[in-house]
N, C-alpha and C positions, 0 to 999 in steps of 0.2 A: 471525709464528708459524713455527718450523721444521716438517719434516714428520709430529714423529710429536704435535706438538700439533693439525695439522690433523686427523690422523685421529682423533684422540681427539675433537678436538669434533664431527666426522665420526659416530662410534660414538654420540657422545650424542643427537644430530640424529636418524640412523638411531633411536633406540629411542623418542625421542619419538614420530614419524611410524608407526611398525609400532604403537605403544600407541593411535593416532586410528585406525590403519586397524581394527585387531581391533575397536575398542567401534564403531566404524560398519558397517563390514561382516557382524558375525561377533555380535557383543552386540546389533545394532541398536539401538545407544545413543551415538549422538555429544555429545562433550564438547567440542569446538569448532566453531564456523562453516566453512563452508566457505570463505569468503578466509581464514578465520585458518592454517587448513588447507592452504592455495597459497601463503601468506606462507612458511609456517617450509617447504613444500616446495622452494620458489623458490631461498629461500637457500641449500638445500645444493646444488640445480643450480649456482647462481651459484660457492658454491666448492669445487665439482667442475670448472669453466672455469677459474676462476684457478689453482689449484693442477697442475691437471692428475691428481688422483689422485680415481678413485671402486674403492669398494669392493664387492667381488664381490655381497655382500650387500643393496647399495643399491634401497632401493626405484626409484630413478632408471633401474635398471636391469626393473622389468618392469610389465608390464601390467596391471592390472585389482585383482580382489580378492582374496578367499579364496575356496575350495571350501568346500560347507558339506559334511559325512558323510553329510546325514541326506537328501542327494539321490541320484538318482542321474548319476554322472557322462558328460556327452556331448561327444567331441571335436567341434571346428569343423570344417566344411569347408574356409571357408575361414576365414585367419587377420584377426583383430579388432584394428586398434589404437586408441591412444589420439589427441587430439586437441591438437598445438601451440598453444598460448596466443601471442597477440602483447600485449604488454605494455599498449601506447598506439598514437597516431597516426599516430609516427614508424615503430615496429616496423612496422605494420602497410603502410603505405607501402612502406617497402624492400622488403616481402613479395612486393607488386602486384608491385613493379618486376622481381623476380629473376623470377617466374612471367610476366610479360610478354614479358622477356628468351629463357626455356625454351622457352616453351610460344607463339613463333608468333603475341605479342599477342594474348591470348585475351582473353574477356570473363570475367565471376565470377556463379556465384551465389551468392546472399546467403538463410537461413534462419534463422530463431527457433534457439536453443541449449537444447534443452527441460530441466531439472533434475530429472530422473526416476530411472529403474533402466534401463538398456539391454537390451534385451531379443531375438536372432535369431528369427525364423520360420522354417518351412520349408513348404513346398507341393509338392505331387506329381500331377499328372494333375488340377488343380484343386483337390484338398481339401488342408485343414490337417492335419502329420502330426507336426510336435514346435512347441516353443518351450525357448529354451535361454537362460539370464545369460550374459552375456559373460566371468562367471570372471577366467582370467588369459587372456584372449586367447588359451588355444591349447585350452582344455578349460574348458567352462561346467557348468552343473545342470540338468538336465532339466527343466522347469517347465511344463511343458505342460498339465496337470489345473487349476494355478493360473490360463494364461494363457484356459484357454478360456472360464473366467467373464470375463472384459473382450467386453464387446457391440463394441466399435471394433474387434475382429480378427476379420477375417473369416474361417467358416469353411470358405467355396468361393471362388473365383475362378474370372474367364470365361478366364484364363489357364492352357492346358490341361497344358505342360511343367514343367520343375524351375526352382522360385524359393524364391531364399534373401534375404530381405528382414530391415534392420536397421532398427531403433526403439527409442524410449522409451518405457516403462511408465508414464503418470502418473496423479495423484487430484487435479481438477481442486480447484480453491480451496471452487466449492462446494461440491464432494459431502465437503470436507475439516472445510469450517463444520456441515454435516446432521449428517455419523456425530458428532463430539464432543458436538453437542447432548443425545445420548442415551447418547454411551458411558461406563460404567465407566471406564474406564482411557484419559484422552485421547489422542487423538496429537500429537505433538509440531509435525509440519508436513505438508505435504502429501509433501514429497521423502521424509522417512524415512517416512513413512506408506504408499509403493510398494513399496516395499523391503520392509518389513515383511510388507509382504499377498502378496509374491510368491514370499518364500522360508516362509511359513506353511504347513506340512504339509498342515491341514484348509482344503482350498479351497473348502469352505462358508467359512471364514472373510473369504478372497480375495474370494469375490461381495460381503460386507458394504460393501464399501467402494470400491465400483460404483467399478474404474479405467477407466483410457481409455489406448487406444494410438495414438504418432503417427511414421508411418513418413517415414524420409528417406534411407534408401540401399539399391541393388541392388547383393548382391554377387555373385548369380547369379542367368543364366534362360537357360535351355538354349536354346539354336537363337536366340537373340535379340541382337543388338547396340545399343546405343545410342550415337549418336556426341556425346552433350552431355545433362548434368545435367540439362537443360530437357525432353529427351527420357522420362528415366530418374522425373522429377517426374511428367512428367502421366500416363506408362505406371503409375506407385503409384498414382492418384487413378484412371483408369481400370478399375483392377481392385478400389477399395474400399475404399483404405488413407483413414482420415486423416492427413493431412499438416500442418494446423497450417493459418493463415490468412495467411499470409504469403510468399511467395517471387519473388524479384525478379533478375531478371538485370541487373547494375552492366559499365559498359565500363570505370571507372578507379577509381583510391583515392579521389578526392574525391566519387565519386557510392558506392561502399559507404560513406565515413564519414556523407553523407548521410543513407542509408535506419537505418544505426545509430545516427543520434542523434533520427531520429524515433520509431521504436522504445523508446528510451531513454527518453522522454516517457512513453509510452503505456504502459510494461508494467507497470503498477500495478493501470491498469481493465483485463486479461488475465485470464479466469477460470484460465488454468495459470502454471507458474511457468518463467520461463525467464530463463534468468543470463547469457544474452551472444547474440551471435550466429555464424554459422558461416558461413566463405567459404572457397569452392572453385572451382578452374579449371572452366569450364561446359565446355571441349574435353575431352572423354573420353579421345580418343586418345592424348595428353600423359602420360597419369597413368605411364607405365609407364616412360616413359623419365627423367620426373621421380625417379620411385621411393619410396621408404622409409627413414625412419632404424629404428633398433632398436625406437622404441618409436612413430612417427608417419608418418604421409603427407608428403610433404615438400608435395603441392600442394592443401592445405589445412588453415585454422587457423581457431581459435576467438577472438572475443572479446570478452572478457568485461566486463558492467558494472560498475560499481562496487557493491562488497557494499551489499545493503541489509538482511544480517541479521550482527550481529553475537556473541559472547558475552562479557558482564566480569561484574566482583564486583558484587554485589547487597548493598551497606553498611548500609544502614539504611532503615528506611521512618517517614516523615515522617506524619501524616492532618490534611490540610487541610480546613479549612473553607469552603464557599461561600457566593455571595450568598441561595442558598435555605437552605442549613442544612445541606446533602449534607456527607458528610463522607468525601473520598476517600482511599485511601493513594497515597502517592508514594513512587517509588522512588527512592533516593539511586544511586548507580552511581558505580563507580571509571573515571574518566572515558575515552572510546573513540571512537575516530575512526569515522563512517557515516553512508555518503552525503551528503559534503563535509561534515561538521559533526559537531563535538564534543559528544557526548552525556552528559549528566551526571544526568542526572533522567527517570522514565517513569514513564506509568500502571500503575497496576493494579486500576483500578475499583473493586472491594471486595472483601470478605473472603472471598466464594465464589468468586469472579476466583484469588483468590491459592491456596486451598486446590487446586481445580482445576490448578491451572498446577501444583501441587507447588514454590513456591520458598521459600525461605528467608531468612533475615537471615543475614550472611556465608556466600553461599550462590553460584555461578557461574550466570550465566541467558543465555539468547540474547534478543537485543534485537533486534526489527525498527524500521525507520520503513513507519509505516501510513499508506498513500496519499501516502508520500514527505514528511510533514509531523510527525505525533507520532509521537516513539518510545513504542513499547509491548513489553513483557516476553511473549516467547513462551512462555516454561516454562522446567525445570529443565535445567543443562547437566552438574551436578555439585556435589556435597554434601561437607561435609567437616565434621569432628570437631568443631570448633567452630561450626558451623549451627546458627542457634537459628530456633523456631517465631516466624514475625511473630503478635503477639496485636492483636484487635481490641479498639479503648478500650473504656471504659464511660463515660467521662467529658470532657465537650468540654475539649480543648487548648486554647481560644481563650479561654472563658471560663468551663471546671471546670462546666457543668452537665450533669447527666444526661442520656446520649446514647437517642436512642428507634429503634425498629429500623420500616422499612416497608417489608415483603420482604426483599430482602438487601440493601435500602442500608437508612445508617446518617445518622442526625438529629440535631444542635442545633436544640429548640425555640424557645431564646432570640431571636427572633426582632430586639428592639429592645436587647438585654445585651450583644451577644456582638459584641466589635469586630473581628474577620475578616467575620463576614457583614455589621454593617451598612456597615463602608467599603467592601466590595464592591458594595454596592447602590447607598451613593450616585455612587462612582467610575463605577459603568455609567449611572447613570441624567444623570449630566452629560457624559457621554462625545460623540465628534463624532456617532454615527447617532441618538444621541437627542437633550436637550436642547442640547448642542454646547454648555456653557458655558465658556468659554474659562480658561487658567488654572486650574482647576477637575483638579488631580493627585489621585492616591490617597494620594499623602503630603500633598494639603492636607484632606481628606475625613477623614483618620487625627487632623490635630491636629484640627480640628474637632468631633471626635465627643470626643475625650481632655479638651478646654480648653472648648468651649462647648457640650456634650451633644447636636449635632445627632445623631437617630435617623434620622428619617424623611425624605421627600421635600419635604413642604410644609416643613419647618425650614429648609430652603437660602432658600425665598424672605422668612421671616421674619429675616433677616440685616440686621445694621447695617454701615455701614464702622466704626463704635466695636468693633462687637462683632468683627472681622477684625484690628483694632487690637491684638486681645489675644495674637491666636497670632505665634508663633516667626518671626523676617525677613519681617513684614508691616511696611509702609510705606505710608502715602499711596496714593503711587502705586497699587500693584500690590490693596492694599484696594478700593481704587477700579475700578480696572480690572474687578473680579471682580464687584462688585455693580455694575455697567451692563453687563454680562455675564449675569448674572442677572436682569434686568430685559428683556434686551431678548430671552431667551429666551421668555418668557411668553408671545409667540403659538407654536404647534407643531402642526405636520400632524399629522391621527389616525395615521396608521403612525407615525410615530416617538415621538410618547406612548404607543402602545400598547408600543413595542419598549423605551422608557425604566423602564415600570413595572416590567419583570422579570417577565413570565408564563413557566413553565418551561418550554421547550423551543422557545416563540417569538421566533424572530428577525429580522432586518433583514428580509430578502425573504417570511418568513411573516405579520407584521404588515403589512407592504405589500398581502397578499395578501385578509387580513381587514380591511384599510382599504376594498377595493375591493367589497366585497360587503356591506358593512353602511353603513348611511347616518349613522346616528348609533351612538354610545358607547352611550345607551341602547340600542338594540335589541342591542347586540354584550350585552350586562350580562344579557339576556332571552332570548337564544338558547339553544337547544337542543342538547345532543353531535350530534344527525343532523342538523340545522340544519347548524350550523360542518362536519359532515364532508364538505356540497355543496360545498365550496371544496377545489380542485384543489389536492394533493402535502398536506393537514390530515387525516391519519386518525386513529384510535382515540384514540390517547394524547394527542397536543396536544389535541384534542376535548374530551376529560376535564380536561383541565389547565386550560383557559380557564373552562369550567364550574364548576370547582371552585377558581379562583382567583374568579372574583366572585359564589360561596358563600359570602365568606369577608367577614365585618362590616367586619373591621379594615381590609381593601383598599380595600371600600366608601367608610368611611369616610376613610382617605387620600385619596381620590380628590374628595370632597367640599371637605378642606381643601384641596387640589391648585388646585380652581376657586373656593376661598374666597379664594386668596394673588392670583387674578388671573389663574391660565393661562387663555387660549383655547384651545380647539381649533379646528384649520383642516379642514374636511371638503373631501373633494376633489369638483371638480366633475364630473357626469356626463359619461363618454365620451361621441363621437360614434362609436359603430363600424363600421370599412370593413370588407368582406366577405374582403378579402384579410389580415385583422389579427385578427378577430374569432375569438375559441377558440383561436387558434393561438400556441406559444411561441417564443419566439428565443432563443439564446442568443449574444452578442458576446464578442470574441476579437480578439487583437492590438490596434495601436494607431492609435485610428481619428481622426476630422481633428477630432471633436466631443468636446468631457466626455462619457465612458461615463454619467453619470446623466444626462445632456444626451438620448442616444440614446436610452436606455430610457424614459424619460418622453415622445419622442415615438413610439415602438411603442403604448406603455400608451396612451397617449390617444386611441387608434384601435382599441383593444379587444384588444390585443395584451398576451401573458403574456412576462415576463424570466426567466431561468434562470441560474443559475451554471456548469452542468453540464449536459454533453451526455448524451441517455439517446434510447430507443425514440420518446420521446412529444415527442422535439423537433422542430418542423416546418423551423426554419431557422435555422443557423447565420449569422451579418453578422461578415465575416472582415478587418481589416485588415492594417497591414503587420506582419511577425515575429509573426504567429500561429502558435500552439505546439500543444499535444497536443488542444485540446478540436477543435481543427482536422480535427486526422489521425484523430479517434476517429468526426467527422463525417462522412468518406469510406469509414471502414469501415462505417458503417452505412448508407451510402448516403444523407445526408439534404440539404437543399437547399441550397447555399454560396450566398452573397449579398455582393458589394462595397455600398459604403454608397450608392452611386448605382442599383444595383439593387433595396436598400429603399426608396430614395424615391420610383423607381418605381411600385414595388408597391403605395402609397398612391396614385399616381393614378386 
């Protein structure tokens, strides 16, 4: 490109980026993700270096946001800037090295990168006397009426001079799940949802949405010096600040990449949101001779994880059938790179899911991954001329019968008609945690039910090799194979018959769970909702579900022909329970010297509960080697690490 095509795509760049900034800042209505937001910024930095020309105009050239009018205006004391991103490993590295080089081999601290609203304080003689947006870094909004409803800023300190303290404004995930439950008009996220509640006029409105403040830098306090971050850290907690749960002093790049890829694990189960992390020379005295670019610190930078929220086209919605009969919608999506993988397809629960969310069919949406595994549609990002209303069926796609409604999901009754549910049934119920029938695909379950009417479960065991002979690349062999496969499934431990039948929302570790507390099938059939609800992590709704699954004749009877075709059931025998095992749950992690169900079944045998998931109510974590985030979630909560010689211990 010669030079006046550079500026020309320069000027078009420029107008994109000032059209994200106004509908984020200024509309409170973002139409892009935030990395999509640093991609297309990045590039015009990137050729702004190569070219050598930026333009007067360039947002590359300033700080912060817009001024809104309808505040009033307050210059900084001091001046605010923005934070240098380090790309990757590498950036980051070279970073250490020049600030090692400067600054006299210092050490780093390392802090959470909170994804909020920035917000100054000020203090005077102990009380709170403004709160200011950081603006464009030289002149913010007054927001002080706003900020004084947030209970996390305090409104005295034992700190009796002038302090000027910087933070972020956030609405923690839950208090962001409470307020949508009830509100009119959802919020979009928890980050614009700060934003929103702080530049809000009516600061009754600002209390609604109970924010929280988390301080991490002094940029002034009279009469006071601090010679190190570390210092300047516990002087904020000292006086009241929260700080976030995390901050660590690293001596090289290979111990900050460390605590950042630990982090990177965990901040999923974080009730705030935070997008990277932040390192800074811990030597104070450095900072000044380090100094400042135009628009950053030189001796410290952010950085950032990889997006786990995205925004694309929302193409079409699919409504799938399940093995109960639910019938959900799927979102089609013009396909997006997040959180290392290619997103093509997301939930949308159902049809008050989608009205809620406000999206569309060819409609722009922001796409999270939820707990780092399904993508799910956060809401609307942007509408366009051609956006049509997603309608709810009336009529099942899978097999055309009338769809029934119970609450706001949606029903095919056809319970034995409808070939999306029944090959889903049988596909789960030969699957490896249940029956384990080998050979046994959902593409052979499909011809199966197409060529020789298998509906139910007892159908499988009433199978011939003749009658396997009929369907599509069945041969001898692999006929054969399937029914002594079939056959030798026939004996099966109560959990995994129970996990095979399809009760809703009972799964591998929940049938496990009611395997241990009932002795026989029968008494599980005769149980009571408050009965089934004594069995630990089974409340209200699985409760009902079980109940109301062998209420139901037709189960009954399956289950009859079930033990008519031959199956046993294997009941497990009574624990012996050691006093160090009994009531108490473990959860395992990393990769230990024995089969994971090898472990668990000797816990369980000793009166001990298994977990997938680390929470308040776990007693002990059993850690082998390259154990990952249920690890580190374990140390935050302070619960009991265990090597596997320390479990076997424990049984003595």
């Amino acid at each position: 490109m010669d030079k006046q095509q550079i500026i020309e795509k320069m000027k078009s760049m420029i107008k994109e980026i000032d059209k994200h900034n106004y509908n984020y800042y200024v509309l409170d209505n973002p139409t892009i993700s935030d990395s999509e937001y640093d991609k297309l910024y990045y590039s015009l930095v990137d050729l702004e270096k190569q070219s050598g020309i930026v333009l007067p105009f360039s947002p590359t050239q300033r700080v912060g946001d817009t001024i809104l009018k309808e505040f009033e205006e307050h210059k900084h004391e001091v001046r605010l800037y923005s934070l240098n991103k380090v790309r990757d490993y590498a950036d980051l590295e070279s970073w250490v090295a020049d600030m090692k080089r400067l600054a006299n081999n210092t050490d780093f601290s390392v802090e959470y990168k909170f994804d909020g609203l920035q917000i100054v304080l000020e203090y005077n003689d102990g009380q709170f006397v403004r709160a200011t947006t950081r603006g464009n870094g030289l002149v913010g909004e007054d927001v002080s009426a706003q900020v004084k409803t947030i209970r996390t800023v305090p409104l005295s300190i034992p700190f009796k001079g002038r302090l000027l303290v910087q933070g972020e404004g956030m609405m923690k995930n839950s208090s962001f799940e409470k307020y949508n439950q009830t509100a009119e008009v959802k919020l979009k996220n928890p980050r614009n949802a700060v934003s929103g509640a702080i530049r809000n006029l009516d600061a009754r409105e600002t209390a609604k949405r109970n924010l929280d403040y988390f301080c991490y830098s002094i940029l002034k306090c009279e009469d006071k010096n601090f010679s190190t971050q570390k210092q300047a850290h516990d002087f904020l907690v000292e006086q009241g600040f929260q700080t976030g749960n995390f901050f660590e002093i690293c001596q090289n790049s290979q111990e900050i990449i460390q605590k950042i890829q630990q982090i990177d694990k965990i901040k999923s189960n974080l009730d705030i949101l935070i997008d990277g992390m932040v390192i800074k020379i811990n030597d104070i005295s450095h900072r000044d001779e380090i100094g400042y670019t135009a628009k950053y610190p030189r001796w410290a930078v952010a950085f950032k994880f990889e997006a786990q929220e995205v925004s694309t086209m929302l193409n079409n919605v699919v409504w799938q059938v399940g093995r109960s009969g639910r019938i959900t919608p799927i979102a089609e999506l013009e396909p997006v790179e997040l959180a290392g993988a290619t997103v093509t397809r997301a939930t949308l629960n159902n049809i008050d899911d989608i009205r809620r969310k406000g999206v569309y069919q060819n409609s722009r949406v922001f796409v999270r991954r939820s707990n780092e595994v399904i993508p799910e549609i956060m809401g609307l990002a942007e509408k366009f001329d051609n956006s049509k209303e997603i309608e709810e069926p009336n009529i099942c796609p899978s097999c055309g019968e009338k769809l029934v409604h119970n609450g706001v999901l949606l029903y095919c009754t056809n319970h034995l008609g409808c070939p999306e549910q029944v090959v889903d049934k049988l596909s789960h119920f030969a699957s490896r945690d249940a029956f384990d029938i080998e050979g046994f695909s959902k593409k052979t379950a499909s011809a199966m039910f197409a060529t020789l009417g298998v509906k139910t479960f007892s159908d499988i065991f009433k199978l011939t090799k003749e009658d396997l002979l009929k369907l599509d690349k069945f041969k001898d062999k692999k006929a054969e194979n399937i029914i002594n496969s079939i056959q030798k499934c026939k004996k099966i431990e109560f959990s995994r018959f129970l996990y095979a039948i399809g009760i809703a929302e009972v799964g591998d570790k929940t049938a496990k769970d009611i395997a241990k507390h009932f002795n026989t099938l029968e008494e599980l059939i005769n149980a009571t909702e408050p009965q089934l609800a004594e069995i630990d992590e089974i409340g209200e709704i699985i409760s009902k579900n079980i109940v109301e699954f062998f209420k139901d004749n037709s189960n009954i009877e399956e289950i009859k022909n079930l033990l008519n075709c031959g199956v046993e059931i294997i009941y497990p025998e009574k624990t012996q329970t050691h006093q160090n095992f009994a009531g108490k749950t473990f959860v395992l992690t990393g990769t230990l010297s024995k089969p994971r169900s090898e472990v668990e079944k000797f816990i369980e045998s000793l009166g001990g509960k298994t977990s997938g998931s680390v929470s308040s109510k776990t007693h002990y974590v059993v850690a082998g080697e390259n154990a990952g985030s249920k690890l580190d979630k374990a140390r935050q909560l302070g619960i009991a690490i265990l090597t596997e010689e320390q479990l076997l211990n424990l049984a003595k």
